[in-house]
Residue frames as qw, qx, qy, qz and C-alpha x, y, z in Angstrom:
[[0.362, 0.221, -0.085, -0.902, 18.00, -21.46, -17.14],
 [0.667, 0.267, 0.623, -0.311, 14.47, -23.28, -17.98],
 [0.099, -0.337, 0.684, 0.640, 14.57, -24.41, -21.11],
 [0.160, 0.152, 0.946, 0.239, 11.40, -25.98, -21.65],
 [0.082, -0.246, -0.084, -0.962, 7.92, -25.22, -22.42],
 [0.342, -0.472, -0.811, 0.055, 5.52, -25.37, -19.94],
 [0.201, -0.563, 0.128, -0.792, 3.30, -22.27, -19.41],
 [0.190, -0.128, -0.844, 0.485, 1.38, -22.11, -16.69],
 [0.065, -0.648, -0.730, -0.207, -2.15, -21.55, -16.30],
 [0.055, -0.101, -0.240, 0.964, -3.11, -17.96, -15.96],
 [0.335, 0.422, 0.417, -0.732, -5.98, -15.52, -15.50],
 [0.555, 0.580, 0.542, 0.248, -8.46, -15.70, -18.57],
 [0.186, -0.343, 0.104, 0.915, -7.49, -13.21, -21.33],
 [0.429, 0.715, 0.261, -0.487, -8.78, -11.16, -23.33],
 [0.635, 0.330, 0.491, 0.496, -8.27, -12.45, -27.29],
 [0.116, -0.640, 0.083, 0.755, -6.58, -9.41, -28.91],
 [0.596, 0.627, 0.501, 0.017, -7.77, -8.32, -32.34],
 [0.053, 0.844, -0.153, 0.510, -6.92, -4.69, -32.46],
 [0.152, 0.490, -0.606, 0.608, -5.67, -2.93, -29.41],
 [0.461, -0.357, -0.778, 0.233, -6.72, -4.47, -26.30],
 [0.271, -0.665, -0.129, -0.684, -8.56, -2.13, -23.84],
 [0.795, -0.557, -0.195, 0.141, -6.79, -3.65, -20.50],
 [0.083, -0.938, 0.207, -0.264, -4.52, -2.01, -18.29],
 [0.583, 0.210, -0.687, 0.380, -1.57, -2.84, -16.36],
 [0.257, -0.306, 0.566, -0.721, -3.40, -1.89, -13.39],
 [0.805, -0.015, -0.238, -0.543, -5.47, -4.74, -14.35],
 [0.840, 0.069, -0.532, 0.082, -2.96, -6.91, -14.13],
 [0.089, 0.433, -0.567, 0.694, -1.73, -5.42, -10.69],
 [0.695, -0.354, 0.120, -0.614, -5.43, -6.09, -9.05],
 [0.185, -0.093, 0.945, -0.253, -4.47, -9.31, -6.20],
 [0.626, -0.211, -0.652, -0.373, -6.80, -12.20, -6.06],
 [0.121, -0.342, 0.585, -0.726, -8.27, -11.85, -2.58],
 [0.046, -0.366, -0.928, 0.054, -11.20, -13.69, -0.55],
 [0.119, -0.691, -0.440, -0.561, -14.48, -11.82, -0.37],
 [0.600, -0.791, -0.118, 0.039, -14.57, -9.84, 3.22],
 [0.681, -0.347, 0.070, 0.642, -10.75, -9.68, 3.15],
 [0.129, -0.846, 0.172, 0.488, -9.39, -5.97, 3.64],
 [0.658, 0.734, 0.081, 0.146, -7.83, -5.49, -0.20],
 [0.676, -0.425, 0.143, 0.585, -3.84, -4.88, -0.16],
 [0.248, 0.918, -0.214, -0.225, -2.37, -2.22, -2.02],
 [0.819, 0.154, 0.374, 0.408, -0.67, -3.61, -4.95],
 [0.255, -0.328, 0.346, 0.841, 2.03, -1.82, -6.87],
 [0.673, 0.671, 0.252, -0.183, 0.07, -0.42, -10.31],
 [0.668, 0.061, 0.460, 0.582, 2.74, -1.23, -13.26],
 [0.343, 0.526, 0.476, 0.616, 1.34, 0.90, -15.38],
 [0.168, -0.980, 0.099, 0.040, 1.66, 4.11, -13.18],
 [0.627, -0.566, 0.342, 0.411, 5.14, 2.86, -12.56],
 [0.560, 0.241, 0.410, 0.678, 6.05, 2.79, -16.15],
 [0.096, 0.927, 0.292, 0.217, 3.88, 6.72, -16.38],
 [0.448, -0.882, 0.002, 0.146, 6.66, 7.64, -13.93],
 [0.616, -0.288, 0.359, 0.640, 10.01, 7.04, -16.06],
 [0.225, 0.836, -0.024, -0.501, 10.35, 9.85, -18.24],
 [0.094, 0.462, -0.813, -0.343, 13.20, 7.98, -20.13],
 [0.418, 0.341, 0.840, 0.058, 10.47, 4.98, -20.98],
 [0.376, 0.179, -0.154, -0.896, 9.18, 5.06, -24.26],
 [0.669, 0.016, -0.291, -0.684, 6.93, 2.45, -25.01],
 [0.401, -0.089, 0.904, -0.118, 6.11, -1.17, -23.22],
 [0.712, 0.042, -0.491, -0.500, 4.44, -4.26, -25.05],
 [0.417, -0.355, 0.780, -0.301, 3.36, -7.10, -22.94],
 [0.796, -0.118, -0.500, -0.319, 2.18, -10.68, -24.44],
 [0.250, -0.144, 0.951, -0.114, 1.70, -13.98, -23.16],
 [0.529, 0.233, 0.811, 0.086, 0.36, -17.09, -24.81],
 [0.281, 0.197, 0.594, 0.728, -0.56, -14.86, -27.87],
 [0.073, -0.788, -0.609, -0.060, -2.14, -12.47, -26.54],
 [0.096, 0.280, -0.217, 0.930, -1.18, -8.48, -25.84],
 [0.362, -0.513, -0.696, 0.348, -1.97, -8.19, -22.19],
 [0.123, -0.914, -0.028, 0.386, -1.06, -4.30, -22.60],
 [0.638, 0.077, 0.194, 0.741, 1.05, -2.02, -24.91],
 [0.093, 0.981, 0.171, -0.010, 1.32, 1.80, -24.74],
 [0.600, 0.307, -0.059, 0.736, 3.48, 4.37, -25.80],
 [0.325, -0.785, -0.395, 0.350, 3.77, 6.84, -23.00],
 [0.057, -0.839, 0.268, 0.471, 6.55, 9.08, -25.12],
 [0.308, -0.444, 0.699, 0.468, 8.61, 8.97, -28.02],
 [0.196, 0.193, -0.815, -0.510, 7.74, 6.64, -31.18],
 [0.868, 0.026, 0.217, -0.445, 4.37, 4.53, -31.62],
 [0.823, -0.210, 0.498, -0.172, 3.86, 1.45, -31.29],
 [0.823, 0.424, 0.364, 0.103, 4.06, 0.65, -34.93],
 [0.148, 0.897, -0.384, 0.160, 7.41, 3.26, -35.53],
 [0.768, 0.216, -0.352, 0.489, 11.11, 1.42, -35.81],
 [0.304, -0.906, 0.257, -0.144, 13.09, 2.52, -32.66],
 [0.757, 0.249, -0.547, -0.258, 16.18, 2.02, -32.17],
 [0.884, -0.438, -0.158, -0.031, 16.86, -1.59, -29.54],
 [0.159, -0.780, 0.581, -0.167, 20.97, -0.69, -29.63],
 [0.048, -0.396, 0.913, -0.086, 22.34, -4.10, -27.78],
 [0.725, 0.063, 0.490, -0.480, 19.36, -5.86, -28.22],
 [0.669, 0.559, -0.284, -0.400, 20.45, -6.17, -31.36],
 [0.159, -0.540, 0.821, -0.099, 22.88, -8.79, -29.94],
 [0.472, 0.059, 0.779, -0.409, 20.50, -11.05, -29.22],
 [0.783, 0.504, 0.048, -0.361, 18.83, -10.84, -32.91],
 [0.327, 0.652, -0.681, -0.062, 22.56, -11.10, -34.57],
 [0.310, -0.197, 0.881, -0.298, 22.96, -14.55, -31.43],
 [0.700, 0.436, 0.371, -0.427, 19.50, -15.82, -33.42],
 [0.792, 0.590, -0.018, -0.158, 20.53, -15.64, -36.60],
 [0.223, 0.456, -0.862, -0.010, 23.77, -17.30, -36.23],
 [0.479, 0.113, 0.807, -0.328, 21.67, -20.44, -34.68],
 [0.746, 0.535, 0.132, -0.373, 19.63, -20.26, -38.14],
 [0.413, 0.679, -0.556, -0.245, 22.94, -20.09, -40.16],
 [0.260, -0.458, 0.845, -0.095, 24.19, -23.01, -38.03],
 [0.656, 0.238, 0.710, -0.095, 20.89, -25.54, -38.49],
 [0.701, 0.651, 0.177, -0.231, 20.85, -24.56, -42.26],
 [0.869, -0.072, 0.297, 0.388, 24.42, -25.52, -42.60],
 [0.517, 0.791, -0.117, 0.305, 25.98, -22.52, -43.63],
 [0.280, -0.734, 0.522, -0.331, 28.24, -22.34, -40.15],
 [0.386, 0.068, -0.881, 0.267, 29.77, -26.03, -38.67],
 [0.573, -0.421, -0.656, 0.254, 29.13, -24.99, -35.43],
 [0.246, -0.965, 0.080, -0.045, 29.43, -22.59, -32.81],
 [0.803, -0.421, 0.264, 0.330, 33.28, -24.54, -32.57],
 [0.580, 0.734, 0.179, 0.304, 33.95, -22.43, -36.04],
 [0.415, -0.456, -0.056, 0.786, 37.29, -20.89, -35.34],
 [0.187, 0.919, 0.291, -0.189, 36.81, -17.07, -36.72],
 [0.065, -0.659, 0.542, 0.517, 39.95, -16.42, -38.30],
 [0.257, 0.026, 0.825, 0.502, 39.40, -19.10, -41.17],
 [0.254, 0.565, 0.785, -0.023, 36.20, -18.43, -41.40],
 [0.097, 0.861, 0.030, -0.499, 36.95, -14.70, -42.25],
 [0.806, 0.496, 0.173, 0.272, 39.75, -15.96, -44.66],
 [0.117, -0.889, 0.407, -0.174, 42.25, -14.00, -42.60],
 [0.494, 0.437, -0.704, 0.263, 46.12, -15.78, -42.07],
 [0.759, -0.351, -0.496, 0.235, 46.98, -17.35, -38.71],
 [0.014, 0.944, -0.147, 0.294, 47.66, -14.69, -36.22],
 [0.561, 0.362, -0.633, 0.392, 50.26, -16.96, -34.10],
 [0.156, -0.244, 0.592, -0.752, 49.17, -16.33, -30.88],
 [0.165, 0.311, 0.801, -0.485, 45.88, -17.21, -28.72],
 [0.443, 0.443, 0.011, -0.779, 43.48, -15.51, -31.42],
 [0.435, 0.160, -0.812, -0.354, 43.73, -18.61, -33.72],
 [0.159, -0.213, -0.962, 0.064, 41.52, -20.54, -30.96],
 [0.248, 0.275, 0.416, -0.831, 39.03, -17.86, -31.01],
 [0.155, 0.227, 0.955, 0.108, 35.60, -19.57, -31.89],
 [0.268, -0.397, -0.213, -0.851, 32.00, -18.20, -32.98],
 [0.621, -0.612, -0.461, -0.166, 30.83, -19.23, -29.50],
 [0.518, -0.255, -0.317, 0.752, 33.48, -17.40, -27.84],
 [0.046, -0.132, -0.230, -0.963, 32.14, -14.55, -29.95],
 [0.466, -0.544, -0.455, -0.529, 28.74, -14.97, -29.04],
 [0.754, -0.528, -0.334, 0.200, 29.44, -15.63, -25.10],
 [0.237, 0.902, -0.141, 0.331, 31.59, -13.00, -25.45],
 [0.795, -0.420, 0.357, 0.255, 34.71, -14.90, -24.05],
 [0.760, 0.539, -0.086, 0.352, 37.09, -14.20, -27.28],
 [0.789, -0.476, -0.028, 0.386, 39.45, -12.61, -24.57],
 [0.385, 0.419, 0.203, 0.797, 40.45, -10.04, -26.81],
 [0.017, 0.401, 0.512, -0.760, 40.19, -6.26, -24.61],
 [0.358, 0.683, 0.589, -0.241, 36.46, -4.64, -24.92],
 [0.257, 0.034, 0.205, 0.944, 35.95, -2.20, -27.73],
 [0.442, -0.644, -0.609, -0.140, 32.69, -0.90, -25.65],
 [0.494, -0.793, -0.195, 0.299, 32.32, 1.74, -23.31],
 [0.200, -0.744, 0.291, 0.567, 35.67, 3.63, -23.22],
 [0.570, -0.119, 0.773, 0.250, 36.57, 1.90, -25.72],
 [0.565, 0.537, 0.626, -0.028, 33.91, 2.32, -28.33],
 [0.304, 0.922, -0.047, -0.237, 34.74, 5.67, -30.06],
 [0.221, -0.458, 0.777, 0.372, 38.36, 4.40, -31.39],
 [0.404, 0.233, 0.840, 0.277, 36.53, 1.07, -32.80],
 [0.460, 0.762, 0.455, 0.008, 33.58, 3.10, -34.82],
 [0.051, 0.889, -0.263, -0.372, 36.74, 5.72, -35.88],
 [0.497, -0.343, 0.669, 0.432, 38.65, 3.07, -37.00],
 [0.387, 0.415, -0.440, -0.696, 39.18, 2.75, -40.62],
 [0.567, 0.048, -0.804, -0.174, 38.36, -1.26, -40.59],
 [0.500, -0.526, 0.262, -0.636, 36.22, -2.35, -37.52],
 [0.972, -0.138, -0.150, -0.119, 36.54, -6.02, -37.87],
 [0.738, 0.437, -0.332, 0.392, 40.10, -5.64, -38.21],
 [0.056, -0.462, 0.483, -0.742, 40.38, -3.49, -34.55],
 [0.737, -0.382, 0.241, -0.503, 38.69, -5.52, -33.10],
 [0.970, 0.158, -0.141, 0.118, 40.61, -8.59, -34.12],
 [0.618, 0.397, -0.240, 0.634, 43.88, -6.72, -32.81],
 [0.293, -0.766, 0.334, -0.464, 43.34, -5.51, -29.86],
 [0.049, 0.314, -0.922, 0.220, 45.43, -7.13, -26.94],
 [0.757, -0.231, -0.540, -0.287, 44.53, -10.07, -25.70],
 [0.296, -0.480, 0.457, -0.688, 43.50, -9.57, -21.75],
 [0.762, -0.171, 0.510, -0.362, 42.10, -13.11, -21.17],
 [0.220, -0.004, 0.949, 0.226, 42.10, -16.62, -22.63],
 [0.466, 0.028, -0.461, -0.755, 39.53, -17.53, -25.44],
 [0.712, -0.262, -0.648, -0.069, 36.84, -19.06, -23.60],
 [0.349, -0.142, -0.624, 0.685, 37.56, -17.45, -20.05],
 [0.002, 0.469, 0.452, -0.759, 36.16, -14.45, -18.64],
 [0.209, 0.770, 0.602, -0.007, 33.18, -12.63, -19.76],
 [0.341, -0.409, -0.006, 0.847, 33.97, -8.98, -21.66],
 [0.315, 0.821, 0.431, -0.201, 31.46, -6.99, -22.67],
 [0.175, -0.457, 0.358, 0.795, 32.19, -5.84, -26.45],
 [0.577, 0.563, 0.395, -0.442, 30.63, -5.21, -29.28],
 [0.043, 0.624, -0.691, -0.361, 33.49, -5.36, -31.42],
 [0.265, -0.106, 0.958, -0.012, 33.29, -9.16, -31.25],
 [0.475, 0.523, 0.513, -0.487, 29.72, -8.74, -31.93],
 [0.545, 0.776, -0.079, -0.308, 30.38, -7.26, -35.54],
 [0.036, -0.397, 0.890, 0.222, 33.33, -9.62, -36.31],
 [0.535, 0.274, 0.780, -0.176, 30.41, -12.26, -35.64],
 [0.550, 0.675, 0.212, -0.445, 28.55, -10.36, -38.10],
 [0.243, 0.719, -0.568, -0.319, 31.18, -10.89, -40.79],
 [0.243, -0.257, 0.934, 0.054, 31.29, -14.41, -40.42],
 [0.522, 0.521, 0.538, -0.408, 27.67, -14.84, -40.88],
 [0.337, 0.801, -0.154, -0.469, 28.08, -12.63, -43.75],
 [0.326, 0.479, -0.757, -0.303, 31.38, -14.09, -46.09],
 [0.351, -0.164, 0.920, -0.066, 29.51, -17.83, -44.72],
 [0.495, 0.580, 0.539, -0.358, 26.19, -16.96, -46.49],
 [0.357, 0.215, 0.528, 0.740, 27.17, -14.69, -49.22],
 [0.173, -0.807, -0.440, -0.354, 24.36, -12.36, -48.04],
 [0.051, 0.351, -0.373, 0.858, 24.78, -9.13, -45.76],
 [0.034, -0.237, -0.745, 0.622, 23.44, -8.98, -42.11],
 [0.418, 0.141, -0.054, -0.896, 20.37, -6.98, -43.52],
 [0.719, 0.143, -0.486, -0.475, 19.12, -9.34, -46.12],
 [0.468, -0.092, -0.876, 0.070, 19.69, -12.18, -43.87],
 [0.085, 0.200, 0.632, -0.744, 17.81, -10.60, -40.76],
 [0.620, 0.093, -0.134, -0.767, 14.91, -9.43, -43.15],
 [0.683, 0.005, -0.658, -0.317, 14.56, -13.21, -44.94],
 [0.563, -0.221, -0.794, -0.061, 14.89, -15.19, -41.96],
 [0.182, -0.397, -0.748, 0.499, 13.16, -13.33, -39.03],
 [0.278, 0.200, 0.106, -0.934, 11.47, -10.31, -40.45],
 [0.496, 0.115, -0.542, -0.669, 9.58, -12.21, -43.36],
 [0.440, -0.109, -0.878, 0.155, 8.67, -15.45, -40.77],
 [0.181, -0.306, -0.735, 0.578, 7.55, -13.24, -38.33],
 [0.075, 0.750, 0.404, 0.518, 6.07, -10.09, -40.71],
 [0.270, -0.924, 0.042, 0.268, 7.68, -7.28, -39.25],
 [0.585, 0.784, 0.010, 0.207, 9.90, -5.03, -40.72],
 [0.708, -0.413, 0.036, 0.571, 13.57, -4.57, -40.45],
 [0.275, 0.960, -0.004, -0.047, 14.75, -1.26, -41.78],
 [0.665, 0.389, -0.251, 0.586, 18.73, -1.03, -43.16],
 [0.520, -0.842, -0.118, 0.086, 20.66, 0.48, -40.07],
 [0.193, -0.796, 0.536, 0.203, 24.94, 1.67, -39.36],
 [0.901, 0.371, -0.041, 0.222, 27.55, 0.26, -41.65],
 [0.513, -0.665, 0.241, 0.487, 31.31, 0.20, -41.16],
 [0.266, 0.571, -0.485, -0.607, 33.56, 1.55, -43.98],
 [0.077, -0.160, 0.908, 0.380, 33.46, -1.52, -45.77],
 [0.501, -0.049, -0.299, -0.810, 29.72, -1.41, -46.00],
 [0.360, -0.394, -0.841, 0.088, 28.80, -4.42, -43.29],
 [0.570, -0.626, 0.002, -0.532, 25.93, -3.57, -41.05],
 [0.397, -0.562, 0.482, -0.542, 26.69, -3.23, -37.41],
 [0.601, -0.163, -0.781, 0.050, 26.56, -6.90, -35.46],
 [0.470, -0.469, -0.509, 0.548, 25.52, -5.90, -32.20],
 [0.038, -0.629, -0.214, 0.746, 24.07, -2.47, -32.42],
 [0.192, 0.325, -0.177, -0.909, 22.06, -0.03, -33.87],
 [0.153, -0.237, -0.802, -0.526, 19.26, -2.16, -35.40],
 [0.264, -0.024, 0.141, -0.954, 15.92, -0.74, -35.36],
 [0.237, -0.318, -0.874, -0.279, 12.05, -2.63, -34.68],
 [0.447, -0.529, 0.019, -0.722, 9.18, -1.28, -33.54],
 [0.434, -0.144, 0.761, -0.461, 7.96, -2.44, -29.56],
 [0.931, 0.073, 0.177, -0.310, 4.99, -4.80, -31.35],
 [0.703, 0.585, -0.395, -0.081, 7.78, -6.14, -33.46],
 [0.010, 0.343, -0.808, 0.479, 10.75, -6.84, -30.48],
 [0.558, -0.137, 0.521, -0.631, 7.65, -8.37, -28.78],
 [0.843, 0.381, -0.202, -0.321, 6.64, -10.42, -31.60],
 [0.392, 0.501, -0.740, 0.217, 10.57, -11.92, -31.51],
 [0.142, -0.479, 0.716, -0.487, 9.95, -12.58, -27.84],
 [0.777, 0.020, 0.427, -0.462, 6.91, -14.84, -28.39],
 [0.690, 0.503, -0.503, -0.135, 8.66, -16.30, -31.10],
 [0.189, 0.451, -0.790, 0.371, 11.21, -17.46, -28.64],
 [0.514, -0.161, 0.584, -0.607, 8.72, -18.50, -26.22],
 [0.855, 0.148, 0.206, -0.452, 7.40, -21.01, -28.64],
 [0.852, -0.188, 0.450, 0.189, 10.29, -22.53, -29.19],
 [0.258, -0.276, 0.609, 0.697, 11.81, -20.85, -31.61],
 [0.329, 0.259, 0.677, 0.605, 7.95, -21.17, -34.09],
 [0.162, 0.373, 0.334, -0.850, 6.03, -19.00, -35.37],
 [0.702, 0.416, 0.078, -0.573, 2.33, -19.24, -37.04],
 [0.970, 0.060, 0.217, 0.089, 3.26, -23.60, -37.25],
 [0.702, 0.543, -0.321, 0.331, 7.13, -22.39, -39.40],
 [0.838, -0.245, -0.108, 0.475, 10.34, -23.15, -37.45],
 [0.303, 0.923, -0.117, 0.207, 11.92, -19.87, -37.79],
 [0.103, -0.637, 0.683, -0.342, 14.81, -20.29, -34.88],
 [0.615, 0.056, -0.787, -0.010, 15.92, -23.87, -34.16],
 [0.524, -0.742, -0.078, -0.410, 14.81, -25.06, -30.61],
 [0.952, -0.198, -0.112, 0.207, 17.63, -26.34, -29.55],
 [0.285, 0.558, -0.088, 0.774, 19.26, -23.30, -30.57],
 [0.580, -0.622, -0.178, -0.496, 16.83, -21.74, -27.60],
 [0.804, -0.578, -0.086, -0.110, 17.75, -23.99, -25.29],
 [0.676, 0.260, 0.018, 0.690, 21.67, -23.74, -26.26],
 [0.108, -0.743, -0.329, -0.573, 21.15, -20.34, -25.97],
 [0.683, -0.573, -0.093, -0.444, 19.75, -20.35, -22.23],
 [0.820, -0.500, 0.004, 0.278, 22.75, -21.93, -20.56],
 [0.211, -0.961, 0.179, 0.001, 24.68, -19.59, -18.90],
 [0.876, 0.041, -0.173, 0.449, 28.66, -19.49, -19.81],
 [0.299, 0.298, -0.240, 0.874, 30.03, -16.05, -18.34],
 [0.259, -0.695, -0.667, 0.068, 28.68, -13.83, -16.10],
 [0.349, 0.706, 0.017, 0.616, 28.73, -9.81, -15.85],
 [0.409, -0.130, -0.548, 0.718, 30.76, -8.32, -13.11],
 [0.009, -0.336, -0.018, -0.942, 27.86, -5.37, -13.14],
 [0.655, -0.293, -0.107, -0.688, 24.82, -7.06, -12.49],
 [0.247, -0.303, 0.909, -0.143, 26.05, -10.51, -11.67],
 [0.851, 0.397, 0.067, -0.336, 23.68, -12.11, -14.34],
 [0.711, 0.105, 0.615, 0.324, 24.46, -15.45, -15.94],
 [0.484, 0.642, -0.203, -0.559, 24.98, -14.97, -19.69],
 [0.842, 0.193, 0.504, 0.024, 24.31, -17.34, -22.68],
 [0.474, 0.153, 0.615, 0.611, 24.42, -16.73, -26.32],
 [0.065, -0.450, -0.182, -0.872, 23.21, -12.95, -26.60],
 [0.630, -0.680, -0.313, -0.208, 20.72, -13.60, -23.28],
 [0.072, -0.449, 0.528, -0.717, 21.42, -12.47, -20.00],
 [0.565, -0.248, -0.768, -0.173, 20.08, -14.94, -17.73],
 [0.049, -0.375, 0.423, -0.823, 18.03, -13.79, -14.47],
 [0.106, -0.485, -0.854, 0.154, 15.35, -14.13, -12.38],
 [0.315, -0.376, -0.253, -0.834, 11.74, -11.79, -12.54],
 [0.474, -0.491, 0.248, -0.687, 10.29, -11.54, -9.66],
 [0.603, -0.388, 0.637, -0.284, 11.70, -14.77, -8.59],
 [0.853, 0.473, 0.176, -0.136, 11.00, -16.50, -12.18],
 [0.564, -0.111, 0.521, 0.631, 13.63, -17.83, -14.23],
 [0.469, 0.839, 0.241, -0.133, 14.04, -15.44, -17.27],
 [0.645, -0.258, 0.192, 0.694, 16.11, -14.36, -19.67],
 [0.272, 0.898, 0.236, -0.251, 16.60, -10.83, -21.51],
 [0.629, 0.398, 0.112, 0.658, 18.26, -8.66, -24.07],
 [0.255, -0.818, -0.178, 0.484, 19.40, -5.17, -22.75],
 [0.430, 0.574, 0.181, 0.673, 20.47, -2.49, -25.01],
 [0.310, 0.086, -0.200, 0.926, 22.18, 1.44, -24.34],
 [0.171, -0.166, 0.044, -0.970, 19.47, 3.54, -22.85],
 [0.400, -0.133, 0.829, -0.367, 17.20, 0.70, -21.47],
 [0.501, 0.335, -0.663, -0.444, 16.27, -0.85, -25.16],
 [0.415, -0.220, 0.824, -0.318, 14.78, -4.62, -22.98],
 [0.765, -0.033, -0.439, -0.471, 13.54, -7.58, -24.68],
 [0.466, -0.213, 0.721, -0.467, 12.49, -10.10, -21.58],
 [0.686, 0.012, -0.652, -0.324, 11.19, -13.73, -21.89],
 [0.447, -0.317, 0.677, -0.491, 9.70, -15.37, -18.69],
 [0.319, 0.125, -0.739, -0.580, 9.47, -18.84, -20.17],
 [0.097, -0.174, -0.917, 0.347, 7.38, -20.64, -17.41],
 [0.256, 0.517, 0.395, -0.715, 4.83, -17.94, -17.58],
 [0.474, 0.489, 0.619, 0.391, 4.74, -17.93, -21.53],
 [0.049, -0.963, -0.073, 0.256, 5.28, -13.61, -20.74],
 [0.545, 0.217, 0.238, 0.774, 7.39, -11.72, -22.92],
 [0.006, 0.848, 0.209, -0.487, 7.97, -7.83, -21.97],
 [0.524, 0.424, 0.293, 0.678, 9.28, -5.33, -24.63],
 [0.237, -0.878, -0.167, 0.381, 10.64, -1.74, -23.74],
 [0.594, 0.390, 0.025, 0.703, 12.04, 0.53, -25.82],
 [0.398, -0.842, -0.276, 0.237, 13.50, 3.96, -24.37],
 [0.117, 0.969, -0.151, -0.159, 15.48, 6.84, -24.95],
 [0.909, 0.301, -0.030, 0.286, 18.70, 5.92, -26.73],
 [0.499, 0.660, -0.192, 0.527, 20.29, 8.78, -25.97],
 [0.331, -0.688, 0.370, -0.529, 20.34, 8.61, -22.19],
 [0.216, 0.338, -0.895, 0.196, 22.54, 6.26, -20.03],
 [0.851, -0.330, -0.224, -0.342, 20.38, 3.03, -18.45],
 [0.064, 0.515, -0.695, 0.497, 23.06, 2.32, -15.46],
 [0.541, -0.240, -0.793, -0.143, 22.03, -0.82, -13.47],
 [0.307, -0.255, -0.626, 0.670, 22.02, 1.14, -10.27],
 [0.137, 0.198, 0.038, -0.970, 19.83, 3.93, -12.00],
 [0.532, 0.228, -0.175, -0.797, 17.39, 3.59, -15.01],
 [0.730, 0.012, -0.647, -0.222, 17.48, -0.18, -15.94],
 [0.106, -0.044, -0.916, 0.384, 17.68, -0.79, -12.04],
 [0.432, 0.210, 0.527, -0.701, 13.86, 0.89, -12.29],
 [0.627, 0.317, -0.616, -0.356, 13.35, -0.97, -15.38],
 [0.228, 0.056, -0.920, 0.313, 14.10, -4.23, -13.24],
 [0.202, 0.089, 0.684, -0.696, 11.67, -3.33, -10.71],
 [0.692, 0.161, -0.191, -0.678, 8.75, -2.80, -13.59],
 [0.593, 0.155, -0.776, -0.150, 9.43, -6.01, -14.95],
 [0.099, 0.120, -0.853, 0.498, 9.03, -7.45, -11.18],
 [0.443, 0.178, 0.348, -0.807, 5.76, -5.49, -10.79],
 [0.403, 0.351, -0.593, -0.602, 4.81, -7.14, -14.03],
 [0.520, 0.228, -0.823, -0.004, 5.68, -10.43, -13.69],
 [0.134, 0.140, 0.761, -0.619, 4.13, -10.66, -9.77],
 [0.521, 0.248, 0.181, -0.796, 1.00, -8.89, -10.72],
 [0.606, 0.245, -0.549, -0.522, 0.44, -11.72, -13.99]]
C-alpha cells in the first residue's frame, strides 16, 4: 500500500464554503478533443440515486467537498451509525495511545496489559497488533457467532476464551470480539473510557462530534462497532488521514502510525483484500486505496495518490454482501475515482 503523500494534479475545484453546487455528473464528464464524438461516461451520481440501501455520500479531495448528498435516511450533519468502521477509528486511536506513551507498542501482550493471570496456553503471546490485524487466533465472535458474545455476561472475557483455531499472528479472522478486548486495553492503559478518549483526541482535533454509543455489562463502550458520525464527519477523518495523520497544522494521528497502518498483514478469504491495522487494503479503479467497511455498507475510502477520500453511510439494518450491496458500492467508488 502507498504510503506517501503525493497528490496528483487534478481538475480545478471549486473552494467550498457552504455546500458546493457540483455534481457527480460533473465529475463523470471525460476530457475529450473538440470534434471528437463524446463517450458515454458512467454518471456516479445517478448510480448512487439507484441504491435504495445508500444513504448519504461525501466526497473531498485536497480540502475541498467535490460533492455530498443525502439521497435517504439522515442528513448530512445527523450521527449515523458507521458499525465496523468503527474499527478503523478504535485502530487510530490505539496509534495515538502508542506515540503518547500510554501503550509500549503494538508488541503489548494483552493479557498483562488487562491485568488478567497467565492463561498457559497460546493466548499469553497474544499481542495488541494481533488484535488489531486481527490474527489473535482465537475463533470469531462475528457473524454466527456474534449473538452469544453481546449475550454474554462479560464480553472481554468471551472473547478471551474462546478456542483457539489458529496461531497468534497467523491467519486473518474476522471478529469483533478482539476488537473490544482492544478497547479495554486502551481503556485500563489510559485510565479514560473509549468515549472520552475518541471525543479528546479525534473529535475535538478535528471538531466533529462523537455521541456516547453500546456498552457491555461492565459499562465499556463497544471497540469495533456501533459508533456513530455524521457522513461530513467520517469524511473529515478521511482527509485527516490523507494528510498524514494532520489536521488544520495539529498532529492528531501519528504518520507513521498511517503508514504502519497501510501494510497489509492478513488477508480476507471474502474479498481477497490485503488488511492492515483496521484498513482493508485495495485498489479503486486501479488506484491503490485503502478503506473501512462496516455492516450494511457503512465505507470510509482513502485514495492516497489522488488526495480523494469517499464517505458512505447506509442502511444498518440491511446486509452489504460483497457479491451484492457493497459489490455495487465497489463499483460507485470505481465510477468515482475514474471520473476524478
Amino acid at each position: 500500500m502507498r504510503t506517501d503523500h503525493d497528490p496528483r494534479p487534478g481538475p480545478p475545484r471549486a473552494t467550498r464554503r457552504g455546500t458546493l453546487a457540483i455534481g457527480l455528473a460533473a465529475l463523470a464528464a471525460p476530457m475529450i478533443p473538440a470534434g471528437t464524438a463524446r463517450a458515454q461516461a458512467p454518471d456516479p451520481e445517478a448510480l448512487a440515486a439507484g441504491l435504495d440501501q445508500l444513504h448519504a455520500i461525501v466526497i473531498r479531495r485536497g480540502g475541498d467537498t467535490l460533492f455530498e448528498r443525502a439521497f435517504r435516511g439522515p442528513a448530512l450533519d445527523v450521527p449515523a451509525n458507521v458499525k465496523s468502521v468503527s474499527k478503523t477509528l478504535v485502530a487510530l486511536l490505539t496509534g495515538i495511545a502508542i506515540d503518547r506513551g500510554a501503550l509500549a507498542g503494538t508488541d503489548t501482550p494483552v493479557l498483562p496489559a488487562l491485568g488478567r493471570a497467565p492463561a498457559g496456553d497460546a493466548r499469553d503471546d497474544i499481542t495488541v497488533g494481533h488484535l488489531l490485524s486481527m490474527r489473535a487466533g482465537l475463533a470469531s465472535t462475528s457473524g454466527g457467532g456474534y449473538g452469544a458474545w453481546v449475550a454474554s455476561p462479560d464480553w472481554v472475557d468471551y472473547a478471551l476464551t474462546r478456542d483457539l483455531v489458529a496461531e497468534p499472528g497467523g491467519r486473518y479472522i474476522y471478529s469483533t470480539g478482539g476488537w473490544h478486548v482492544l478497547g479495554a486495553v486502551l481503556a485500563r492503559a489510559t485510565g479514560r473510557d473509549l468515549l472520552d478518549l475518541a471525543r479528546d483526541w479525534l473529535g475535538r482535533p478535528l471538531g466533529i462530534d462523537i455521541p456516547p454509543w453500546q456498552r457491555d455489562p461492565q459499562g465499556r463502550y463497544m471497540g469495533g462497532n456501533q459508533m456513530a458520525l455524521t457522513p461530513r464527519a467520517l469524511a473529515r477523518v478521511g482527509e485527516m488521514v490523507l494528510n498524514r495523520g494532520k489536521w488544520d497544522g495539529a498532529q492528531v494521528v501519528p504518520a507513521s502510525w498511517i503508514e504502519t497502518s497501510w501494510q497489509s498483514r492478513g488477508r480476507s478469504r471474502y474479498t481477497g483484500d490485503g488488511y492492515g491495522y483496521g484498513w482493508f487494503l485495495t485498489r479503486i479503479a486501479g488506484r491503490r486505496a485503502a478503506y473501512g467497511r462496516g455492516y450494511g455498507g457503512q465505507v470510509l475510502a482513502v485514495v492516497p495518490d489522488m488526495d480523494l477520500s469517499i464517505a458512505i453511510t447506509s442502511d444498518p439494518l440491511r446486509p452489504a454482501r460483497s457479491r451484492g450491496y457493497f459489490g455495487d458500492l465497489q463499483r460507485l467508488m470505481d465510477t468515482v475515482v475514474a471520473s476524478a
